[in-house]
N, C-alpha and C positions, 0 to 999 in steps of 0.2 A: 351734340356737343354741349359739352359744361360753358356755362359762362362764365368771363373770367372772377365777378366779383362770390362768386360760389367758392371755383378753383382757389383763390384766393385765403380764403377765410379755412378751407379741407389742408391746405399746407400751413396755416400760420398754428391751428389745431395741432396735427400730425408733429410738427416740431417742437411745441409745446408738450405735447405728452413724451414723447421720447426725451425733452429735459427732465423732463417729471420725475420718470422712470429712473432716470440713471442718477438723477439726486437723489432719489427715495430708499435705494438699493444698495447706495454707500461708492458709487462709483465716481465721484469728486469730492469724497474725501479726502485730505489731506495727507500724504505717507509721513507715517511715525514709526520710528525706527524702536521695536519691543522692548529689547537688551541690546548687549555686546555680540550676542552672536545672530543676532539677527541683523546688525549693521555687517559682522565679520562674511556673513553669505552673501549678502546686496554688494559689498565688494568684489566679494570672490566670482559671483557671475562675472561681473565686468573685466575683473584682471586675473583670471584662473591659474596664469601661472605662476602668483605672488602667494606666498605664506605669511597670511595673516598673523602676526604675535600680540599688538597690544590694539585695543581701542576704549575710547576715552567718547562716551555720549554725551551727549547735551541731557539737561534736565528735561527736557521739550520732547525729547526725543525724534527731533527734527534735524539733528547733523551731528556728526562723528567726527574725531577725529582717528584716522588708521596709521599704525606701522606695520610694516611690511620684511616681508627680508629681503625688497630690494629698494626699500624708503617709508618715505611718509606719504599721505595722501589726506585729502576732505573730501568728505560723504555729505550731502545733505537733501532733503526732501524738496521736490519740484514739484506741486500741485499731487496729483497720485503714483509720481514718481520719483527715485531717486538719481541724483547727479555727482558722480565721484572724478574726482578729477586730481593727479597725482602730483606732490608736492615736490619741485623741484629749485635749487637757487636761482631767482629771480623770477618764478612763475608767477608773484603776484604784483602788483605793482602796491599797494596800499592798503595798510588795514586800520580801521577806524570806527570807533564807539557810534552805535547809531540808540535809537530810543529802544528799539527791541532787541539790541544786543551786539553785534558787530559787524557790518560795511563790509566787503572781501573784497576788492577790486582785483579782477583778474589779469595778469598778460595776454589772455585770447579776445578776439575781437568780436568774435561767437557769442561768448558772454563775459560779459565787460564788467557785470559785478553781483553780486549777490547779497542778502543781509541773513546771517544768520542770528533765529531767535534763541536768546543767550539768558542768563539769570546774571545779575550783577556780578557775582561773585565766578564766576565763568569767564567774565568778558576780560578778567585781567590775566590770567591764566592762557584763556584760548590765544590774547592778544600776545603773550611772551612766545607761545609755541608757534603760532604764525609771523610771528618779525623775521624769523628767520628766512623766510623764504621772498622777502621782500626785496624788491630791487633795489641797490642803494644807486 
């Protein structure tokens, strides 16, 4: 039998190295979205039977904005993946200037808000096209 302060020390190693690994490798990387049509396929897996027409990226290339031919919707990066989630009237509850860009507060209780990294000149823009979808 191993002792445990051996076993101990073989898994805090084995855990260490497999963080190692998948940092070193580009696997908690950040998702950034290329162009337009790399945010327009990130959506289209998700909602396949929407016809993508326009999208509008962040300079970041960390959130989109999509329309659709049967709405609007936001795209944005969640750690190595991306979260789209469809814009409807009163889906959001609050949209608000934060230091990196703009606040989203959701109507889902799932996820309650997000901050999209935004350029100044973005945040007035993204903030007109999302009022609309705020609940009054």
């Amino acid at each position: 039998m191993m002792p445990l302060d051996v076993l101990f020390v073989v898994v805090v190693l084995g855990v260490a190295g497999v963080v190692w690994l998948v940092h070193s490798t580009g696997g908690s990387a950040v998702r950034r979205f290329t162009d337009d049509a790399d945010a327009a396929r990130v959506w289209s897996f998700d909602h396949p039977s929407e016809q993508v027409e326009t999208v509008i990226l962040s300079k970041a290339g960390k959130a989109a904005l999509i329309e659709t031919d049967r709405g609007s919707g936001l795209l944005w990066s969640f750690e190595a993946d991306a979260v789209s989630y469809p814009l409807l009237p009163a889906s959001l509850r609050a949209v608000s200037e934060h230091p990196r860009g703009l606040r989203v507060e959701l109507a889902e209780f799932h996820t309650p808000a997000t901050v999209l990294e935004l350029t100044g000149a973005e945040v007035a823009a993204w903030t007109a096209y999302l009022s609309r979808f705020v609940r009054r």
